[in-house]
Backbone as a ProteinNet text record, in pm:
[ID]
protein_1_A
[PRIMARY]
XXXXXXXXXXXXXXXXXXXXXXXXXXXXXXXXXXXXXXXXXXXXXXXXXXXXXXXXXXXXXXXXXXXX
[TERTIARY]
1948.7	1827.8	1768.9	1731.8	1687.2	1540.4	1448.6	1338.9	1262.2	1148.6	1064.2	1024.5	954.6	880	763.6	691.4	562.5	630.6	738	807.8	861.6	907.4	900.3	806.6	744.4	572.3	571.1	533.8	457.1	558.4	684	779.8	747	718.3	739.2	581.7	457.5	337.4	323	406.8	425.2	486.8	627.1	644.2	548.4	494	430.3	300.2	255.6	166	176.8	289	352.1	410.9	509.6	579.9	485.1	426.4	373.4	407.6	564.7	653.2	582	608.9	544.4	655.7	766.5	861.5	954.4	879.3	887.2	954.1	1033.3	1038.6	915.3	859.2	746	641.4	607.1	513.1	403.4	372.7	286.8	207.8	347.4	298	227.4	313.2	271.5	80.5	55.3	-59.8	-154.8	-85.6	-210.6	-164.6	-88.3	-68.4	-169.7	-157.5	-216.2	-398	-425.1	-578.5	-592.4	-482.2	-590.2	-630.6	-537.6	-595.7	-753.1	-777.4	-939.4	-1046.4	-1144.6	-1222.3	-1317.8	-1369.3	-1404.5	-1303	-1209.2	-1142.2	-1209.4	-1256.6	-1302.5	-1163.4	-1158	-1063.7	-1065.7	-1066.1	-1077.6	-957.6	-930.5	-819	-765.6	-703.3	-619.3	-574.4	-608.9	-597.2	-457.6	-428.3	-282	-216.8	-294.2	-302	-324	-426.8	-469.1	-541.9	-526.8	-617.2	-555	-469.5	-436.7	-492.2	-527.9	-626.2	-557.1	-662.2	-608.3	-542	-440.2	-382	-440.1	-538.4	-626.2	-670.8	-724	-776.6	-693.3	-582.6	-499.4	-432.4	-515.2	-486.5	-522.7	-617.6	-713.4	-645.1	-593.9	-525.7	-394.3	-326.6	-178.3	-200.6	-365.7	-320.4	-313.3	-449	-422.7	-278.9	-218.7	-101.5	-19.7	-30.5	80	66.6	-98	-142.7	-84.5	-73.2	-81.8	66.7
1365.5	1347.1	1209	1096.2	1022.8	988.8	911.8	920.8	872.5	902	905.4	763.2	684.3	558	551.5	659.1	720.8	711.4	793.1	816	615	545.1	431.2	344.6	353.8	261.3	307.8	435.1	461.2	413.8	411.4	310.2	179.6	144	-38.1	-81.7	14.8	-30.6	-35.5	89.8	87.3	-8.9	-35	-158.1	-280.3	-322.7	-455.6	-431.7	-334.2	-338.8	-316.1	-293.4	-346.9	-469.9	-500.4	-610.2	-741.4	-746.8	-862.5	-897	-841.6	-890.3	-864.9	-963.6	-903.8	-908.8	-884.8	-876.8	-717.1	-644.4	-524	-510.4	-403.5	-361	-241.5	-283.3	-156.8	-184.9	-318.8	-343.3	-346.8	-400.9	-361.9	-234.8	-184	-36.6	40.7	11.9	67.3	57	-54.6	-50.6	-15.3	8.1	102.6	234.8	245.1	381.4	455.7	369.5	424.9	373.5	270.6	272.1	351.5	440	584	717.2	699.2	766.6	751.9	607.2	601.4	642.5	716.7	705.3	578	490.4	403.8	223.9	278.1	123.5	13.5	-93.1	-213.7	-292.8	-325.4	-406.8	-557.8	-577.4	-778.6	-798.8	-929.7	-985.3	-1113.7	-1120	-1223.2	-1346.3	-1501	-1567.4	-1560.7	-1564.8	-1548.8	-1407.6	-1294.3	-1180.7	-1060.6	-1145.1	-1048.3	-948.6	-832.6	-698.9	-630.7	-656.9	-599.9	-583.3	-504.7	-501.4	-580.5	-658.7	-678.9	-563.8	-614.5	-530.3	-456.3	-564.7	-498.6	-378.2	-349.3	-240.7	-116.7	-115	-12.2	54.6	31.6	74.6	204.9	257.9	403.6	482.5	415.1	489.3	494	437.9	459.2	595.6	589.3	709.6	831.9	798.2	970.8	990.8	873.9	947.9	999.8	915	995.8	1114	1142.7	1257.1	1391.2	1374.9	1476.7	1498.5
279.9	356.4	325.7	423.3	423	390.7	322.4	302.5	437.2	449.2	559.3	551.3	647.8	612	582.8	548.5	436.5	300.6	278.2	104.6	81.5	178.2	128.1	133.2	178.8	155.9	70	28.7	-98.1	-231.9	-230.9	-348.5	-329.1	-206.6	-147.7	-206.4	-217.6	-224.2	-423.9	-466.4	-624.7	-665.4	-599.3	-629	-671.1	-542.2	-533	-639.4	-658	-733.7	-898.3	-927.9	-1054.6	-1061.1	-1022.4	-1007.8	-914.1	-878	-771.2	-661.1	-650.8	-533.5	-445.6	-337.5	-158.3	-77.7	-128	-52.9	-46.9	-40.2	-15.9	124	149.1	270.3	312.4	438.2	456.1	401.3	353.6	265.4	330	430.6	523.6	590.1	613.8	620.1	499.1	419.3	271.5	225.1	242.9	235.1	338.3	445.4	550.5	535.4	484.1	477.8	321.4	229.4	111.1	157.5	211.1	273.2	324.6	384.1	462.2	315	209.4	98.9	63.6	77.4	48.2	136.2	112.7	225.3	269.2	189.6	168.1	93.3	198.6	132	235.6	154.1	221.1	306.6	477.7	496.4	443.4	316.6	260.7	313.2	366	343.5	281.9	206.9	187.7	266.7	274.1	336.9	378.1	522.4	590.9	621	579.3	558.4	670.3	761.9	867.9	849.7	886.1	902.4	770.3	672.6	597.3	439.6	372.4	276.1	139.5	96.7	-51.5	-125.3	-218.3	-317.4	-392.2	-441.7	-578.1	-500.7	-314.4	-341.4	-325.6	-322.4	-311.7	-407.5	-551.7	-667.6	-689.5	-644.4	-639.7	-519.2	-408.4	-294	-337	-428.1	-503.2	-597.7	-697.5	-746.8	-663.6	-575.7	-498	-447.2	-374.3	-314.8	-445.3	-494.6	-611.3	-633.7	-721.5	-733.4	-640.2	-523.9	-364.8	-401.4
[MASK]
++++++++++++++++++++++++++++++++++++++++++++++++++++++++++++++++++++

């Protein structure tokens, strides 16, 4: 069984947020996908970044998914 592209964001977003890399596959996704964990995640972005949230805040939306 193949993993879903939810089960790899959520490796692609652990990744980057240990390691630093932004060269994730899904990495993008990864972090809108774990911003919907927060109810209150601020959209900041990162210059060159777009609509996509800083890292730092997807540290609290990494634990819940994990947690779930």
């Amino acid at each position: 069984m193949q993993p879903t592209v939810a089960q790899y964001a959520a490796v692609a977003a652990a990744t980057t947020l240990i390691t630093g890399t932004t060269s994730a596959p899904y990495l993008l996704e990864a972090a809108d996908l774990l911003a919907g964990h927060v109810a209150r995640v601020d959209r900041e972005t990162l210059p060159g970044q777009g609509h996509h949230p800083e890292p730092r805040l997807l540290a609290n939306a990494l634990a819940a998914a994990v947690r779930r």
